[in-house]
N, C-alpha and C positions, 0 to 999 in steps of 0.2 A: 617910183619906177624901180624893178628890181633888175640886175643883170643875170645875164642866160647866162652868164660860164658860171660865177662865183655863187651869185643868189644876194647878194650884200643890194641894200639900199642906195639907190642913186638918185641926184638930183634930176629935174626933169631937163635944162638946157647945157648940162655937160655932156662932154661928146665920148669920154671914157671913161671906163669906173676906175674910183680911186681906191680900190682893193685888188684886183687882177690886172688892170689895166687894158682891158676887154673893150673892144670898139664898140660905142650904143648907136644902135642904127635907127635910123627915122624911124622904120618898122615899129621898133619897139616904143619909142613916144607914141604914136600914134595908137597903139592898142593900148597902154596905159592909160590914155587920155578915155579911149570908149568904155573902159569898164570904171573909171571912177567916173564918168556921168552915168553911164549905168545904174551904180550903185546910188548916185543921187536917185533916180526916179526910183527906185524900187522904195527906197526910204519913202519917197515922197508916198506913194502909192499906200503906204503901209500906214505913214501916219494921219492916211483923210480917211480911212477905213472908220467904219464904226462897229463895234461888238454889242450881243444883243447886251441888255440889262438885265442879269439872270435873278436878283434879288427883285426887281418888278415885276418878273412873270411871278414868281413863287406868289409877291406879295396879291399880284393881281387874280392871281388863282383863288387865295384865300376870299378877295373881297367877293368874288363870281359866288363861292361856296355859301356864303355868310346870306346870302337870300333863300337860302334852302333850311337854314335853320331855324331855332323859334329867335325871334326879333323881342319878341312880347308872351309875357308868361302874368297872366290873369289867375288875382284870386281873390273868391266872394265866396264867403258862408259856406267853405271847408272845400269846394271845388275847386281843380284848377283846371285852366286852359289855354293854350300855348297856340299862336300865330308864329307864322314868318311873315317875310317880306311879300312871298307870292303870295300869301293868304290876302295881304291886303292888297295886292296889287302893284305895290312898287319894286315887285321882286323884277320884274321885266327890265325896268331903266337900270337898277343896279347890276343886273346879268351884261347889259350893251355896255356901262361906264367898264366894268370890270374887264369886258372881251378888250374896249380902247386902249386901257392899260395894260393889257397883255401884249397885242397889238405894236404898241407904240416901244414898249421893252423888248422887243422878238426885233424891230427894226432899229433898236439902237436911239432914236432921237429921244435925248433925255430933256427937251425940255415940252413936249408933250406928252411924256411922261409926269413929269411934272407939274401941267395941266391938271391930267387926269386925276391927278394925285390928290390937288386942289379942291376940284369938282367931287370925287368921292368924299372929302373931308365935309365940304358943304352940302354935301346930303346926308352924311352919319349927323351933322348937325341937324339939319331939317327936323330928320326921323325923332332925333332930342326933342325939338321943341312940340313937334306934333304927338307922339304917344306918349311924355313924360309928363308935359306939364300941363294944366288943369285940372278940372274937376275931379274926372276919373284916374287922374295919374295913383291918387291911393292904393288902389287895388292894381298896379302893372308894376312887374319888376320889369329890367331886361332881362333880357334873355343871353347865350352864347350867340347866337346870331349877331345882334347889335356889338358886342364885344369885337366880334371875327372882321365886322363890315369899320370898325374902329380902325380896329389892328391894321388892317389891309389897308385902307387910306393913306395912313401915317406913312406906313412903310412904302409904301408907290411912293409919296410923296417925298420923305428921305432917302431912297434910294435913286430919283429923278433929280433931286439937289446935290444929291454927290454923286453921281454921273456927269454930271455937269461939270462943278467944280475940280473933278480928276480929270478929265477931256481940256481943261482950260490949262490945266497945268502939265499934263503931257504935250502940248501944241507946246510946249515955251523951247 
């Protein structure tokens, strides 16, 4: 509590300051009291807030991007020829994982992010074992595509694990 004449720091159940010697009136405990609960809820308020996760949209941008690229660069007998993801069809599910992660980063909840983060990882994997490995894997390089849909995963998924862990340690 502070007193009106001097401004010096007072205890809240003395009844004069011990600097002026200024009468504290109930008045004055009582509004001391509403603005330090005040100030509690504002805190409070402040620390259940959630901010988006701007490193998951960037990343979730990238992974959206990475189906429009070539995924798969084909080469036989001096040709080449270059796929994306929409070329083959999986550009669709990668555009929706990618929007979720945007989504989920724009609203803050890091551990659906995190999710997301997962699930694109285990489809950059898929995408591995289906146009890398086999028969015809000889002739397919990746492409920047696959690279971008890598990258992107990762980073949703790092950036979803340490959203988390800084949320757990600003709450303390």
């Amino acid at each position: 509590m502070i007193c009106d004449k001097c401004g010096a720091q007072v205890d809240g159940n003395v009844k004069f300051c011990s600097m002026c010697g200024n009468q504290i009136s109930s008045s004055e405990v009582m509004n001391s009291q509403v603005v330090s609960n005040t100030s509690q809820s504002v805190a409070t308020n402040q620390k259940g807030r959630r901010k988006p996760n701007i490193p998951g949209i960037v990343a979730g941008i990238a992974f959206c991007l990475s189906s429009m690229l070539p995924l798969v660069t084909v080469t036989f007998l001096g040709s080449t020829a270059e796929k994306s993801l929409m070329d083959i069809g999986d550009g669709f599910i990668v555009l929706i994982i990618g929007l979720l992660m945007i989504l989920a980063s724009v609203v803050g909840s890091n551990v659906l992010v995190t999710i997301f983060g997962l699930i694109g990882c285990g489809f950059a994997l898929l995408e591995e074992i289906i146009q890398f490995h086999g028969e015809k894997a000889v002739f397919y390089n990746r492409g920047s595509g696959y690279y971008l849909m890598l990258f992107g995963a990762i980073a949703v998924l790092v950036s979803g694990i340490y959203g988390i862990v800084n949320n757990k340690q600003r709450d303390r």
